[in-house]
C-alpha positions as YAML, in Angstrom:
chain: A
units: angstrom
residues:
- id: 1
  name: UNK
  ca: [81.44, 70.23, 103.97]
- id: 2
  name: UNK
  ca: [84.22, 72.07, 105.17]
- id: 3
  name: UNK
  ca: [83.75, 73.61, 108.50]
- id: 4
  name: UNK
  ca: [84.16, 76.89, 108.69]
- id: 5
  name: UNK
  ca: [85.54, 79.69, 111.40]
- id: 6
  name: UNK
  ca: [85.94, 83.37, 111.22]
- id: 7
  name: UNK
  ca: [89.75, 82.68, 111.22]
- id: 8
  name: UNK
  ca: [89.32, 80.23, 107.81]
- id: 9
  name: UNK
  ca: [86.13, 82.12, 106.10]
- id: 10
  name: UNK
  ca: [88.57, 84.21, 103.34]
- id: 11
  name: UNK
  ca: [90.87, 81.49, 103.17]
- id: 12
  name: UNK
  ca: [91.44, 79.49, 99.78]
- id: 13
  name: UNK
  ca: [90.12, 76.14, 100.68]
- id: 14
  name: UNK
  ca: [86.74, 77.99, 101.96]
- id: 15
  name: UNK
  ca: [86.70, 79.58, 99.12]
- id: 16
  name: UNK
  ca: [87.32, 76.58, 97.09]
- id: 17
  name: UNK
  ca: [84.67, 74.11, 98.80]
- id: 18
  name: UNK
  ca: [81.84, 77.20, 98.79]
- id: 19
  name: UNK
  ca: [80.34, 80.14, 96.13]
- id: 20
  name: UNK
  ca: [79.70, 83.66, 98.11]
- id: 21
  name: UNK
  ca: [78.79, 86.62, 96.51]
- id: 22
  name: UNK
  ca: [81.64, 88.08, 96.22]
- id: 23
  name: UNK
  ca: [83.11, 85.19, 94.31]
- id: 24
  name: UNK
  ca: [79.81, 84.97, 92.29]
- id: 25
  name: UNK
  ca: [80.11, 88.70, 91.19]
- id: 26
  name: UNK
  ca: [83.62, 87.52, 90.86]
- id: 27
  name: UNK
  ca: [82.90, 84.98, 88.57]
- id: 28
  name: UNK
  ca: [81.00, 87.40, 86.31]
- id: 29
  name: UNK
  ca: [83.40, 89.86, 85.87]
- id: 30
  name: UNK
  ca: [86.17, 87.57, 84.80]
- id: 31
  name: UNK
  ca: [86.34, 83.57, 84.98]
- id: 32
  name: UNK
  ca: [90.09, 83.58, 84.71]
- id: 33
  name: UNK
  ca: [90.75, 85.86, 87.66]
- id: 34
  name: UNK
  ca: [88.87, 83.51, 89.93]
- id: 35
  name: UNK
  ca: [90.66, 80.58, 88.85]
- id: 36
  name: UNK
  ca: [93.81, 81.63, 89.17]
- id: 37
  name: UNK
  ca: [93.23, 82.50, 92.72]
- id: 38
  name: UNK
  ca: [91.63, 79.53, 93.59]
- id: 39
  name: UNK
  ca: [94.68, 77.67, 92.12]
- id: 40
  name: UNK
  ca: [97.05, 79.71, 93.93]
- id: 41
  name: UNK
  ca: [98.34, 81.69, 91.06]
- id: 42
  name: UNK
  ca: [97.08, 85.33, 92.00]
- id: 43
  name: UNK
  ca: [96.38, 87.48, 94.95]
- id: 44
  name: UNK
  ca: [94.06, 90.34, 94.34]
- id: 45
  name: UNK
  ca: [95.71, 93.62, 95.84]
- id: 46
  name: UNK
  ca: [94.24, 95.02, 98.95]
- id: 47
  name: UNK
  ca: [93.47, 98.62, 99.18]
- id: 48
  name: UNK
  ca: [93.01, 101.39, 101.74]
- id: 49
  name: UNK
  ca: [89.39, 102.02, 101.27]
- id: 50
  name: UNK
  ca: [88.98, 97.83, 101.52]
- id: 51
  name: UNK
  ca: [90.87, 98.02, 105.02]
- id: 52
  name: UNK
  ca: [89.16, 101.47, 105.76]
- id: 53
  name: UNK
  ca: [85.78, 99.18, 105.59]
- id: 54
  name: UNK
  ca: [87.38, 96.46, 107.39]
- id: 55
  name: UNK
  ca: [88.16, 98.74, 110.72]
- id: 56
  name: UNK
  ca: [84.67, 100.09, 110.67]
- id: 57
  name: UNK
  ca: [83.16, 96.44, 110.86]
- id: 58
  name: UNK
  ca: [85.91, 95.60, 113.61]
- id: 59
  name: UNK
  ca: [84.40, 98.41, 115.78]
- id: 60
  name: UNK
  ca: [81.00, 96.66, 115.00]
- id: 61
  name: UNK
  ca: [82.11, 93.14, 115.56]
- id: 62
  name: UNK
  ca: [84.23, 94.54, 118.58]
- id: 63
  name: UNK
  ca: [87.51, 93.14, 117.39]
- id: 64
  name: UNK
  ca: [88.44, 96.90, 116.63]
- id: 65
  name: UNK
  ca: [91.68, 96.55, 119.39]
- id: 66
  name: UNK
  ca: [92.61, 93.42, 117.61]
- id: 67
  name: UNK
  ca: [92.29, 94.58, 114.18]
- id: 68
  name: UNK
  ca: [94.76, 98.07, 115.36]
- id: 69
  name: UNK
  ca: [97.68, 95.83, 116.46]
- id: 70
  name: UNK
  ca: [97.67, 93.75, 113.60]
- id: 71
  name: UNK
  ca: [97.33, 96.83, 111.05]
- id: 72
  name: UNK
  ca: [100.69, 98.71, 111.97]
- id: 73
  name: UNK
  ca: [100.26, 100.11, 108.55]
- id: 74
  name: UNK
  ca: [97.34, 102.36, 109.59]
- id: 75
  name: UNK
  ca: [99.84, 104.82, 111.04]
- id: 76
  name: UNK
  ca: [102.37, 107.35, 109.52]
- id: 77
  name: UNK
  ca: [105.94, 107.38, 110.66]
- id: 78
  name: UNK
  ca: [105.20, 109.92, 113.72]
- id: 79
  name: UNK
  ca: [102.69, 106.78, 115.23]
- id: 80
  name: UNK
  ca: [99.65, 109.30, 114.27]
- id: 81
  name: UNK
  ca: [97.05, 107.86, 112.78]
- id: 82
  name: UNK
  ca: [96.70, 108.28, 108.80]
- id: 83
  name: UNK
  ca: [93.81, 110.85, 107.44]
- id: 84
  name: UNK
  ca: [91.52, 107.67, 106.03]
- id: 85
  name: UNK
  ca: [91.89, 106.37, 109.64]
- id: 86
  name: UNK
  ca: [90.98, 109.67, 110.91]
- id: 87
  name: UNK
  ca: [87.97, 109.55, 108.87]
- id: 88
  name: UNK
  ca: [86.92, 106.21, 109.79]
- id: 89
  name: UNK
  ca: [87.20, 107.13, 113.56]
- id: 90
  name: UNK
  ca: [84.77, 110.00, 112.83]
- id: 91
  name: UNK
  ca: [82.14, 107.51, 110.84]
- id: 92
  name: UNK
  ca: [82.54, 105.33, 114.14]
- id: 93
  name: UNK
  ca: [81.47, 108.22, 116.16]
- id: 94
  name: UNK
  ca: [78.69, 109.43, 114.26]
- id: 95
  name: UNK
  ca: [77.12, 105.80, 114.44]
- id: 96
  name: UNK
  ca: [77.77, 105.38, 118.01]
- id: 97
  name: UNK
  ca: [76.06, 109.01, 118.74]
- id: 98
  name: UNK
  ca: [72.93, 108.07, 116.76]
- id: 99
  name: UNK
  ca: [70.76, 105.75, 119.10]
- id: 100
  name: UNK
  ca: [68.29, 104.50, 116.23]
- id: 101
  name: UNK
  ca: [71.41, 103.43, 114.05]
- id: 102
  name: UNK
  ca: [72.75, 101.78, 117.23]
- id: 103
  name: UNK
  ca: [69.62, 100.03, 117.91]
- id: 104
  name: UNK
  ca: [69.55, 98.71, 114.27]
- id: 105
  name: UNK
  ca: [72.76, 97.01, 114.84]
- id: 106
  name: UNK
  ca: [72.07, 95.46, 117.88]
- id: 107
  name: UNK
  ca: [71.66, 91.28, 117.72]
- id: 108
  name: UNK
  ca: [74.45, 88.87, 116.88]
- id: 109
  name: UNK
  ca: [77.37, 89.74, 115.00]
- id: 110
  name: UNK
  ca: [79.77, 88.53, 112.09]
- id: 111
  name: UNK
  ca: [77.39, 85.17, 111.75]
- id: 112
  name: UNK
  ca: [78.54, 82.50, 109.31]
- id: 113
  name: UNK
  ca: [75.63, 81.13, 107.55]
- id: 114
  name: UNK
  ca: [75.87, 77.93, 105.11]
- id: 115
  name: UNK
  ca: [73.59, 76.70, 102.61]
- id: 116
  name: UNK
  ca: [73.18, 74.62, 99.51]
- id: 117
  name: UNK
  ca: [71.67, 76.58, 96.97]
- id: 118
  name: UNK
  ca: [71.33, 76.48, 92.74]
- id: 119
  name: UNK
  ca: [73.83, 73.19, 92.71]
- id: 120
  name: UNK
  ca: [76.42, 74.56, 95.22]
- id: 121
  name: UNK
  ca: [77.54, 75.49, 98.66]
- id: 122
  name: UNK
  ca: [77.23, 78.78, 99.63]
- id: 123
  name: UNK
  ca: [78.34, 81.11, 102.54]
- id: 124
  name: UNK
  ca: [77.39, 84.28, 103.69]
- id: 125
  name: UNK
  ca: [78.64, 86.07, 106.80]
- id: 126
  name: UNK
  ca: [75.67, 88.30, 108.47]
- id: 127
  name: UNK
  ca: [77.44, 91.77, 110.05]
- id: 128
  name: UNK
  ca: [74.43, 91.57, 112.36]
- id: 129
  name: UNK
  ca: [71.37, 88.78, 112.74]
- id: 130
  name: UNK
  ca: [68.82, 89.49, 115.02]
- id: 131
  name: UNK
  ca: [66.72, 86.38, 115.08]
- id: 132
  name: UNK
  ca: [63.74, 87.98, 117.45]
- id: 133
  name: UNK
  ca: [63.40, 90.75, 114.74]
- id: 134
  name: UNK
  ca: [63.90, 88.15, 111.79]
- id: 135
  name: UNK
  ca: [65.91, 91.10, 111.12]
- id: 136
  name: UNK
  ca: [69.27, 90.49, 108.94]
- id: 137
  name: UNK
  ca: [71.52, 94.00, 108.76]
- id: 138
  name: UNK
  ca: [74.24, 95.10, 106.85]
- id: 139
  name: UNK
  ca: [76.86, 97.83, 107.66]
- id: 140
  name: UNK
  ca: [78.02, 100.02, 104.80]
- id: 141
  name: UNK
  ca: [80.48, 103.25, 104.56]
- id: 142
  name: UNK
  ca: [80.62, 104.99, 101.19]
- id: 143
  name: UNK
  ca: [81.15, 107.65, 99.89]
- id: 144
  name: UNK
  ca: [78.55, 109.82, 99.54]
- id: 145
  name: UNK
  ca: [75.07, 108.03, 100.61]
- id: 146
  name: UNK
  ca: [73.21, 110.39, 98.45]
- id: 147
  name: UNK
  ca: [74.85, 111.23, 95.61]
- id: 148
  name: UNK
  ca: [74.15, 109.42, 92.43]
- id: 149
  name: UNK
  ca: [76.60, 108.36, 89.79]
- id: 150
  name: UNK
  ca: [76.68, 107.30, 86.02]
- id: 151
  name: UNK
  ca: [77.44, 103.10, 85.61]
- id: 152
  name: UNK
  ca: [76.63, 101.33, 82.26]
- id: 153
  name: UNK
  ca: [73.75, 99.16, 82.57]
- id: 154
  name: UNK
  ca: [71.84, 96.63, 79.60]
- id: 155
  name: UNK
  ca: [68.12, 98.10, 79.37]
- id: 156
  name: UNK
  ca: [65.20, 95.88, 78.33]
- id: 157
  name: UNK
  ca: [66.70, 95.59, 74.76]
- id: 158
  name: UNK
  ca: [70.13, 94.18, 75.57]
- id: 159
  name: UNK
  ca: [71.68, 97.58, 74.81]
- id: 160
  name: UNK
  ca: [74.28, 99.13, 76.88]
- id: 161
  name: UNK
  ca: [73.47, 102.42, 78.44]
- id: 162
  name: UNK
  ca: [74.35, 105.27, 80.94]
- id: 163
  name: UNK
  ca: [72.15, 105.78, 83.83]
- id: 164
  name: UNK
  ca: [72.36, 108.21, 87.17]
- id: 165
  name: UNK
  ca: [71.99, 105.22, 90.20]
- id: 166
  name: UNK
  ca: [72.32, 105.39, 94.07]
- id: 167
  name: UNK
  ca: [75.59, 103.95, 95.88]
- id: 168
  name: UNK
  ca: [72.87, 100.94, 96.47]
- id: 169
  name: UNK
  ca: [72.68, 100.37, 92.94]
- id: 170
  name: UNK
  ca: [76.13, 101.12, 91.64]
- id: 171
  name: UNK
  ca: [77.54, 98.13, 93.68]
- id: 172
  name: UNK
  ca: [74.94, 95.49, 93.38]
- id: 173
  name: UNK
  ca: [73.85, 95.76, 96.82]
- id: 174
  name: UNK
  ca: [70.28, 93.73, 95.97]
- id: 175
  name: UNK
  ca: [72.47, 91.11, 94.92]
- id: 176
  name: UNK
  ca: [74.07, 90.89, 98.32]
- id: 177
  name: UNK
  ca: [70.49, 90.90, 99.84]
- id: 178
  name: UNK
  ca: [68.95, 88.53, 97.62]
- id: 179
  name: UNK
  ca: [71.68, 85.73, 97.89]
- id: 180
  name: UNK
  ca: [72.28, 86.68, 101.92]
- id: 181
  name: UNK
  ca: [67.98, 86.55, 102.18]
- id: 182
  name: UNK
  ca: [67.80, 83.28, 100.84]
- id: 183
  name: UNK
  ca: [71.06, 81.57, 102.33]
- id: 184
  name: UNK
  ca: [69.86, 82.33, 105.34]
- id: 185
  name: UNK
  ca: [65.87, 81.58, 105.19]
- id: 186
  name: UNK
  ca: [67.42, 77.76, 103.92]
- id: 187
  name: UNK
  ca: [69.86, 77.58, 106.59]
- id: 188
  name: UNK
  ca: [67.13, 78.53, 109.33]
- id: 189
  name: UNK
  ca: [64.59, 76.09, 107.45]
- id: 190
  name: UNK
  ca: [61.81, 78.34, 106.63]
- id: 191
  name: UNK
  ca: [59.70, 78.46, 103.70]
- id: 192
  name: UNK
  ca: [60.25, 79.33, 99.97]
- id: 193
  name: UNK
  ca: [59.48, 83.63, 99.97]
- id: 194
  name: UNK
  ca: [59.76, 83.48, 104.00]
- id: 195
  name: UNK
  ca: [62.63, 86.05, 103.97]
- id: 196
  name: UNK
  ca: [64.08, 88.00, 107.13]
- id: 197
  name: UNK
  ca: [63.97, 91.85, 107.01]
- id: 198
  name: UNK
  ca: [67.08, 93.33, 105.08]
- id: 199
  name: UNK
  ca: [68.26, 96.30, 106.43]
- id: 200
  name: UNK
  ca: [71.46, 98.96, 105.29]
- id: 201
  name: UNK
  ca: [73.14, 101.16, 108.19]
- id: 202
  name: UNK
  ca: [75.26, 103.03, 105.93]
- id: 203
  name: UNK
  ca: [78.02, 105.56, 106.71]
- id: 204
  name: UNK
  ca: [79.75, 108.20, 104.49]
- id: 205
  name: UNK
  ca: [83.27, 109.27, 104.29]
- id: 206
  name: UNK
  ca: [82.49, 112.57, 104.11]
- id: 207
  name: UNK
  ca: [84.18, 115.43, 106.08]
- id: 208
  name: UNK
  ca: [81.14, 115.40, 108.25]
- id: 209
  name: UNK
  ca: [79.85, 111.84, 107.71]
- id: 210
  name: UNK
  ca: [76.15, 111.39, 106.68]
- id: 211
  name: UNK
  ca: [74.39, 108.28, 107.75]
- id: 212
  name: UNK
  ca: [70.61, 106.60, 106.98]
- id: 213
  name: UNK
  ca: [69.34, 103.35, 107.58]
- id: 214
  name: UNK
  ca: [68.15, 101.83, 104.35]
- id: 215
  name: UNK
  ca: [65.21, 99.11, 103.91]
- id: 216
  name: UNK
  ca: [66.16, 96.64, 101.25]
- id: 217
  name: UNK
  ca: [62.87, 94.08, 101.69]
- id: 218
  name: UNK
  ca: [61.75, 94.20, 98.45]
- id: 219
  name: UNK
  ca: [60.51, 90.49, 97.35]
- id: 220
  name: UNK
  ca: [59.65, 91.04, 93.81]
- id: 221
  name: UNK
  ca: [63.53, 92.40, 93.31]
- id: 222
  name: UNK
  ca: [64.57, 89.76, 95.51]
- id: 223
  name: UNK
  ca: [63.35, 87.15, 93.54]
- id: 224
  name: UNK
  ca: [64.79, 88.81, 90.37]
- id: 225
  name: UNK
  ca: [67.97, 88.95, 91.14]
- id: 226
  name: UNK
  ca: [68.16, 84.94, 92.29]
- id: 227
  name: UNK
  ca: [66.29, 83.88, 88.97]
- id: 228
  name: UNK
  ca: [69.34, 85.38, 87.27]
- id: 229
  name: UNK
  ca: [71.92, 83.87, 89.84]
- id: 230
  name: UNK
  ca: [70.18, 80.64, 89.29]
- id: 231
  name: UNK
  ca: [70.45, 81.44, 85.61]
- id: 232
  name: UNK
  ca: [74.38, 82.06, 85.48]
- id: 233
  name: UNK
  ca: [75.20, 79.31, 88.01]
- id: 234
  name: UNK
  ca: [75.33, 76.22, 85.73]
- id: 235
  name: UNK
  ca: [78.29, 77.76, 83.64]
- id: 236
  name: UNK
  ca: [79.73, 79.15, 87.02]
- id: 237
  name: UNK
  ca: [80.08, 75.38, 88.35]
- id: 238
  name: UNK
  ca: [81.25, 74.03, 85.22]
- id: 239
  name: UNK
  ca: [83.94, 76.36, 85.10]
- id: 240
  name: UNK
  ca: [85.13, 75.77, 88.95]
- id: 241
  name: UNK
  ca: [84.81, 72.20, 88.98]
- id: 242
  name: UNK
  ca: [87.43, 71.95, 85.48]
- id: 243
  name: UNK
  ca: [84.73, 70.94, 83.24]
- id: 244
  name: UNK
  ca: [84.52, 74.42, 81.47]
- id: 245
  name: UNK
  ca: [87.72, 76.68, 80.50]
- id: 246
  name: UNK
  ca: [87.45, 79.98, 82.38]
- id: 247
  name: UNK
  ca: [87.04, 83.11, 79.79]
- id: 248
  name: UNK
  ca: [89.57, 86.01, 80.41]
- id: 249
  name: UNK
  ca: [88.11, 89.64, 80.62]
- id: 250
  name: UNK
  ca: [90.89, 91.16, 79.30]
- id: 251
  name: UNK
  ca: [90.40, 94.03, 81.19]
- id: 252
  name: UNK
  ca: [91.47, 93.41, 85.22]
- id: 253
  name: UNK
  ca: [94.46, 93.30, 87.45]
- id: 254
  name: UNK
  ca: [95.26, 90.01, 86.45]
- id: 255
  name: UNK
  ca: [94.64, 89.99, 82.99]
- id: 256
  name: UNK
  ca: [96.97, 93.00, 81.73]
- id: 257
  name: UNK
  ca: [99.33, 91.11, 84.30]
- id: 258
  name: UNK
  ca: [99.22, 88.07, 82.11]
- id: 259
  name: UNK
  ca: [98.82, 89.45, 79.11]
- id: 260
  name: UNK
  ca: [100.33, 88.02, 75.91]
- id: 261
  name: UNK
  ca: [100.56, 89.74, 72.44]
- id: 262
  name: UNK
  ca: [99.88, 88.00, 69.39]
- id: 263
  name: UNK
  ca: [98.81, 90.63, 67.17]
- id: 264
  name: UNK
  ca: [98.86, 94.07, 65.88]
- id: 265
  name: UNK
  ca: [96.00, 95.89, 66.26]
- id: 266
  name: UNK
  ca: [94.66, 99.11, 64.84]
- id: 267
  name: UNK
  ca: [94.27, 102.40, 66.22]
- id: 268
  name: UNK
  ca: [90.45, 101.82, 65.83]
- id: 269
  name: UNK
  ca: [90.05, 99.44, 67.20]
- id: 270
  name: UNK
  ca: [91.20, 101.00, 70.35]
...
């Protein structure tokens, strides 16, 4: 397989020759957007709060210098650093004066792990593996890391409803630990079920920033959420490999950016 580097991990061609689960998630939302970056045809927009993330886990990796000369864009005209900066400098602090979070992030960082996994490649990068804790931790900001918001969610009858969730929940974040758990216990050779500890250190970007360090072992979850990955995989492959035509969503960036009308439609079915 294609060897990969932290310079080449986000890079087309890795993203081409693996699945992560960003793509995967990716993939589910809309077939069409991933294929047309893959094929060199769109570039999803970066944002501030995606960089805002990015400086916090260059202060973990300790790239943080290196990260500040190549982001000249984090400072106003007057060379002072913008307000999100501000208050990602102030998450960095409140980590660094907490000694249990600091402990919890100790062990080796930004780790590339590969495995083959449901009929593809797959790579994950660890923000921290501690292999004398079998402990695998992943750094988070957010916004709030106790408030709870709405999100639409199937229940047990295939109907779509509204229900109150965590920040955990709202962004899929057993997902994450399920397909990082299992990447990595393949990669290291253990046993089926033999996972690492899964651990959250997550910041908010509140005015004073909240922290807690969140325990995401939970193997009957875990095993959920890869039956269901294993589930949606075959149709996944199909569709990156050509033999499948990817569906559009009709409802992201690059969709209403290549959008073409064909018909009148009326007002309700807005």
């Amino acid at each position: 397989m294609f060897p990969l580097t932290k310079d080449n991990y986000h890079s087309t061609l890795a993203n081409t020759c693996y699945m992560s689960r960003g793509q995967y998630k990716n993939f589910l939302d809309c077939e069409a957007s991933v294929m047309a970056s893959l094929n060199g045809q769109w570039v999803e927009p970066s944002s501030i709060a995606l960089e805002v993330g990015q400086y916090v886990h260059s202060w973990n990796d300790g790239t943080r210098r290196e990260f500040i000369a190549n982001h000249s864009n984090m400072f106003t005209q007057k060379l002072t650093l913008k307000k999100e900066y501000q208050d990602a400098d102030k998450m960095i602090e409140t980590l660094e004066r907490d000694p249990f979070a600091m402990y919890c992030l100790e062990g080796q960082k930004e780790v590339i792990v590969t495995a083959f996994m449901f009929g593809a490649w797959w790579k994950v990068m660890l923000d921290v593996q501690n292999n004398e804790r079998r402990r695998i931790v992943d750094l988070k900001t957010t916004r709030s890391v106790t408030e709870h918001v709405w999100i639409v969610v199937e229940d047990e009858f295939g109907k779509k409803v509204n229900r109150k969730v965590s920040f955990v929940e709202a962004y899929q974040y057993p997902l994450q630990n399920a397909i990082y758990s299992e990447v990595e216990r393949i990669a290291m050779g253990r046993d089926e079920g033999d996972w690492s500890e899964f651990l959250i250190v997550a910041v908010s970007k509140e005015k004073s920033p909240d922290k807690a360090i969140i325990n995401m072992t939970d193997p009957e979850r875990l095993v959920k959420e890869l039956a269901e990955v294993e589930a949606n995989m075959p149709r996944i492959i199909a569709v990156k490999s050509g033999l499948e035509e990817p569906r559009r969503c009709e409802c992201c960036d690059y969709c209403r950016a290549t959008k073409v009308l064909t018909k009148v439609v009326k007002y309700t079915e807005l």
